[in-house]
C-alpha positions in Angstrom: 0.0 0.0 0.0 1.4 3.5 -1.1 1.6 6.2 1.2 -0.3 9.2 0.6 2.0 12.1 -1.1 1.7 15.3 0.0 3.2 18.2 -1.4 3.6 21.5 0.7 3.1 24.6 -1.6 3.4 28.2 -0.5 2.0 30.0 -3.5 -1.5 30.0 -1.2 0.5 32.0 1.3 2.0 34.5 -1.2 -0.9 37.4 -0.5 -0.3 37.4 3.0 3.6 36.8 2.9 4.1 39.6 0.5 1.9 42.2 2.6 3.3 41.5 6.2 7.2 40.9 4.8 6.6 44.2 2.5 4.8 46.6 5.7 8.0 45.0 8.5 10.8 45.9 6.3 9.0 49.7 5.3 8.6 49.3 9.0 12.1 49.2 10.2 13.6 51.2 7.1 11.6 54.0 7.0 11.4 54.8 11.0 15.4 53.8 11.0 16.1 56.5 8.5 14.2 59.0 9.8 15.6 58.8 13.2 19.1 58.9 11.9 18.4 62.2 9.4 16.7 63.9 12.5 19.4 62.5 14.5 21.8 63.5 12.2 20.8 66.8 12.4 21.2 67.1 15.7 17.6 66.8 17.4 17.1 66.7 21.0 16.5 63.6 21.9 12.6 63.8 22.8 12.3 65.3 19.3 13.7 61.9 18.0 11.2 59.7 19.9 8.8 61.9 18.9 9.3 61.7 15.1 9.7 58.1 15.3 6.4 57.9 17.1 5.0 60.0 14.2 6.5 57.9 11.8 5.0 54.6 13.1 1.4 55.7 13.3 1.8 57.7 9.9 3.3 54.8 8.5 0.8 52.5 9.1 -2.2 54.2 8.5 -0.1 55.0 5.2 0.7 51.3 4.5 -3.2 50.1 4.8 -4.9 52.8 3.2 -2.0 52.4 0.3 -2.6 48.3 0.3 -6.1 48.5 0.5 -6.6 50.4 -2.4 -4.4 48.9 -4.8 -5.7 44.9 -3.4 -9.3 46.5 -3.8 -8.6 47.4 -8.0 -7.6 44.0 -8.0 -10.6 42.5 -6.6 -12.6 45.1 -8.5 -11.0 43.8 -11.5 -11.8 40.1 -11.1 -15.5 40.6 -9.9 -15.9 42.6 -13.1 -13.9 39.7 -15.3 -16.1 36.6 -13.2 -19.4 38.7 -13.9 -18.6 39.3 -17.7 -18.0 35.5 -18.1 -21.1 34.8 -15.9 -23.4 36.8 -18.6 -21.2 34.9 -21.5 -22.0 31.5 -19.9 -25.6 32.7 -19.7 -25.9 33.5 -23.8 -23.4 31.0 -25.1 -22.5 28.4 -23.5 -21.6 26.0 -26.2 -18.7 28.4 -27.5 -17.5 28.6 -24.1 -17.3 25.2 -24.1 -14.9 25.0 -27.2 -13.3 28.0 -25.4 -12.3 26.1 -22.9 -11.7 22.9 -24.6 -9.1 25.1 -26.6 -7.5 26.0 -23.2 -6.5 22.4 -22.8 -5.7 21.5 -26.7 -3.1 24.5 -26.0 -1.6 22.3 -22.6 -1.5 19.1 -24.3 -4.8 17.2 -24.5 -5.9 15.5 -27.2 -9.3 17.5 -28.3 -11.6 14.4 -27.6 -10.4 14.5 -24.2 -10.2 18.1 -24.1 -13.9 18.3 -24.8 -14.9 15.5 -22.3 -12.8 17.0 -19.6 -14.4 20.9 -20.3 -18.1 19.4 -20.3 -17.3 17.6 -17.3 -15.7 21.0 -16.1 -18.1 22.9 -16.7 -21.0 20.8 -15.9 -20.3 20.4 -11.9 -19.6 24.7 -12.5 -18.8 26.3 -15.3 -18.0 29.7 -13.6 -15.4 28.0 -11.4 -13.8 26.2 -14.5 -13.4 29.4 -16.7 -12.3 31.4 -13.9 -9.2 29.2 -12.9 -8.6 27.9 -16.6 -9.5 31.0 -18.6 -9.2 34.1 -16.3 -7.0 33.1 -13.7 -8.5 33.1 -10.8 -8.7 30.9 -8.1 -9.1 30.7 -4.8 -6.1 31.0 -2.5 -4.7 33.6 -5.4 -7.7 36.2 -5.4 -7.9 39.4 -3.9 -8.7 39.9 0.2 -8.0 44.1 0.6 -8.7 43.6 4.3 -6.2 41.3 4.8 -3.5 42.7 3.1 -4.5 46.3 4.7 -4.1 45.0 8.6 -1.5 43.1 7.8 0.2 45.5 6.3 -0.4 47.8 9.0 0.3 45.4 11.5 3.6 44.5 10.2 4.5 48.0 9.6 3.8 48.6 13.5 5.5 45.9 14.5 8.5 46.7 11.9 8.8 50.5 13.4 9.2 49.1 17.0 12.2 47.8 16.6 13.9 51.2 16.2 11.6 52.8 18.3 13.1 51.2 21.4 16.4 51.6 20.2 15.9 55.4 20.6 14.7 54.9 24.1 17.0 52.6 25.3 20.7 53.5 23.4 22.7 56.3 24.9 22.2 59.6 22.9 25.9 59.8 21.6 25.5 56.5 20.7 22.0 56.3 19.1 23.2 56.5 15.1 25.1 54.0 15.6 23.1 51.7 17.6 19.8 52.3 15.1 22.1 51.1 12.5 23.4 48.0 13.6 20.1 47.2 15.1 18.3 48.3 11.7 20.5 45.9 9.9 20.6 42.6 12.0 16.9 42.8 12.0 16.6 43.2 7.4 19.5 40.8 7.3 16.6 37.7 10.4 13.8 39.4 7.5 15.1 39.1 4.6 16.2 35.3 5.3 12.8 34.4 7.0 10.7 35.5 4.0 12.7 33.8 2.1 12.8 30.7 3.9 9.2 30.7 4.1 8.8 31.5 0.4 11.0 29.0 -0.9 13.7 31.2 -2.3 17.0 31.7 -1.6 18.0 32.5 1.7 21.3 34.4 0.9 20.2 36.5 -1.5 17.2 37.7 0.3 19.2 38.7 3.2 21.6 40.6 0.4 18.6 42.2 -1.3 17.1 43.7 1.5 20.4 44.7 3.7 21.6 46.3 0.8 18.5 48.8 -0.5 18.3 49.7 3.2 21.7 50.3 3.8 21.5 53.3 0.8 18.3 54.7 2.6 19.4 54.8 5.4 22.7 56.7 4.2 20.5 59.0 2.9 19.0 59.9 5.3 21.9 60.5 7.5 23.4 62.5 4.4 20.3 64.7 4.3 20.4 65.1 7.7 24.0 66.2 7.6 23.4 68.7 4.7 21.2 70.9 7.6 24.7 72.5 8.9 25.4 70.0 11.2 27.9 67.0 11.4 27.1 63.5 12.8 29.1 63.3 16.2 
């Protein structure tokens, strides 16, 4: 007797993955960088805890309200696409039949099976059938705007902390410093987690992401620096 086979796939986790991995790193580049150009300009040190508390709640009002939108043109687009082929369906459903058949010609099957395996399709439900087949769309890939928005936001939050309570806890003379070696060990656990979890490669997301944040961050402590100041 065979033992069942099971394959694990994460492409049913890629709309959630993306958001929360996209909204941590924003997260803990964009507050890092802002507390190092107001640090760099050389804020007191309650203005810095104050921007970065700014940051953080801006930030992730920014990051939902941003998500939500673009997720919701998305699902927008695909209830418009499912209720066009609904009304096709409705008026000819014997050319969406071939239509579909077609589909799987083009993948490989003969076209008697092709047709036998659309009417079968389409006859336990044909919306479901053209939708994954002929639009695209199915279930663990389709649009959820509320769940990408909170965790988005969520993420973002949880990002910013990080160099939130580096402000409060490093020493002042210390704090650029600190922020940036914090900032960086954290991408470098990110960047290899979410691509762990993904399936890609691990060194290369850790390279990816320590490296785009590195150059933000820079200039933000070069911006800062341009304000007649120099970074002590």
């Amino acid at each position: 007797m065979h033992a069942k086979h099971r394959e694990l796939h994460r492409l049913a986790s890629v709309g959630w993955l993306r958001a929360s991995v996209l909204g941590a790193n924003d997260g803990i580049v964009s507050t890092s960088s802002l507390i190092l150009g107001v640090a760099a300009a050389h804020a007191t040190h309650d203005s810095i805890v104050v921007a970065a508390v700014a940051g953080l709640v801006a930030g992730a009002m920014s990051m939902a309200t941003g998500e939500y939108v673009s997720v919701q043109s998305q699902a927008d687009t695909e209830a418009a696409a499912l209720a066009k082929e609904r009304a096709e369906l409705g008026a000819n459903a014997e050319g969406e039949l071939h239509e579909l058949a077609q589909i799987y010609v083009g993948r490989g099957l003969e076209p008697g099976l092709a047709q036998q395996v659309a009417a079968s399709l389409m006859a336990h439900d044909a919306l479901a059938a053209h939708s994954k087949d002929e639009l695209g769309i199915t279930e663990a890939m389709s649009a959820r705007p509320l769940q990408a928005a909170l965790a988005s936001a969520l993420s973002f939050a949880v990002g910013a902390l990080l160099p939130l309570l580096v402000v409060m806890l490093a020493p002042h003379e210390k704090l650029i410093q600190w922020t940036v070696a914090a900032t960086l060990v954290s991408l470098a656990f990110l960047g290899g987690l979410a691509a762990r979890v993904g399936g890609a490669a691990i060194g290369k997301g850790i390279l990816r992401v320590t490296f785009w944040s590195a150059l933000s961050m820079a200039a933000a402590v070069g911006i800062g620096m341009m304000f007649g100041t120099t970074v002590q």
